[in-house]
N, C-alpha and C positions, 0 to 999 in steps of 0.2 A: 453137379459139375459146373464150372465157370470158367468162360474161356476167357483172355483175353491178347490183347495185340503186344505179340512179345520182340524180340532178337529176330534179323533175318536169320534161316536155316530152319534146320530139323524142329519140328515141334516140342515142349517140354509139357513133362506129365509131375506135378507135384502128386503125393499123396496125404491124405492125414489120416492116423488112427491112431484114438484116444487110448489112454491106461483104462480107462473103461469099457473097451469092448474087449478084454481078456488080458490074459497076460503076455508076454513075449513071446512065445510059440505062435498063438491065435493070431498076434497081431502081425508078425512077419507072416504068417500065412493069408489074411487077408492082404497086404499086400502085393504076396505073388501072386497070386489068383488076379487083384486090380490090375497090376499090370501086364500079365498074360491077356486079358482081354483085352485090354487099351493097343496092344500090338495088331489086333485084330480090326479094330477100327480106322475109319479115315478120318483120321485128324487132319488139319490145315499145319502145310508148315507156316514158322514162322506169329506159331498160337503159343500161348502159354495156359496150359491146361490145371485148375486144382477140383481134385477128387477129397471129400470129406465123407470115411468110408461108418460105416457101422458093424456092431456086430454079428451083424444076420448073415454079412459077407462069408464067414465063416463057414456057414451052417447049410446055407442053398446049393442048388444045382449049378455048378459052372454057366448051363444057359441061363439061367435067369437074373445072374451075375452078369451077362451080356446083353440081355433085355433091358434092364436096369443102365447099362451105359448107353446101350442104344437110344435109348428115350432119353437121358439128360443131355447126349450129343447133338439131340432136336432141338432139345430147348435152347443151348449154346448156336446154333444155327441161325432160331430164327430173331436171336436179338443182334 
């Protein structure tokens, strides 16, 4: 995840998912799942957020799907 200083207001969430982590079904599904968790987090307004997803998205437990933001949300923190 990479944050950076965006538009005053609500935070934005880009996403990316390659033609290689599945076809159209898989990839709109990692997507909602991305940003079902991203709701769940505390983002900074006024962030501009990009999520570059993989296929494993797909395939895990919703929590570890939130593990996984959780800890790149750190690392966006402490730069």
């Amino acid at each position: 995840m990479v944050g950076s200083p965006g538009q005053p207001g609500p935070p934005r969430l880009g996403l990316v998912v390659s033609k290689g982590s599945g076809n159209a079904v898989t990839r709109n599904r990692i997507k909602r799942r991305l940003r079902h968790a991203a709701r769940e987090l505390q983002l900074q307004p006024g962030m501009d957020y990009v999520i570059i997803a993989s296929g494993q998205v797909a395939e895990v437990e919703y929590t570890q799907v939130q593990g996984w933001l959780d800890r790149a949300l750190e690392g966006v923190r402490d730069v």
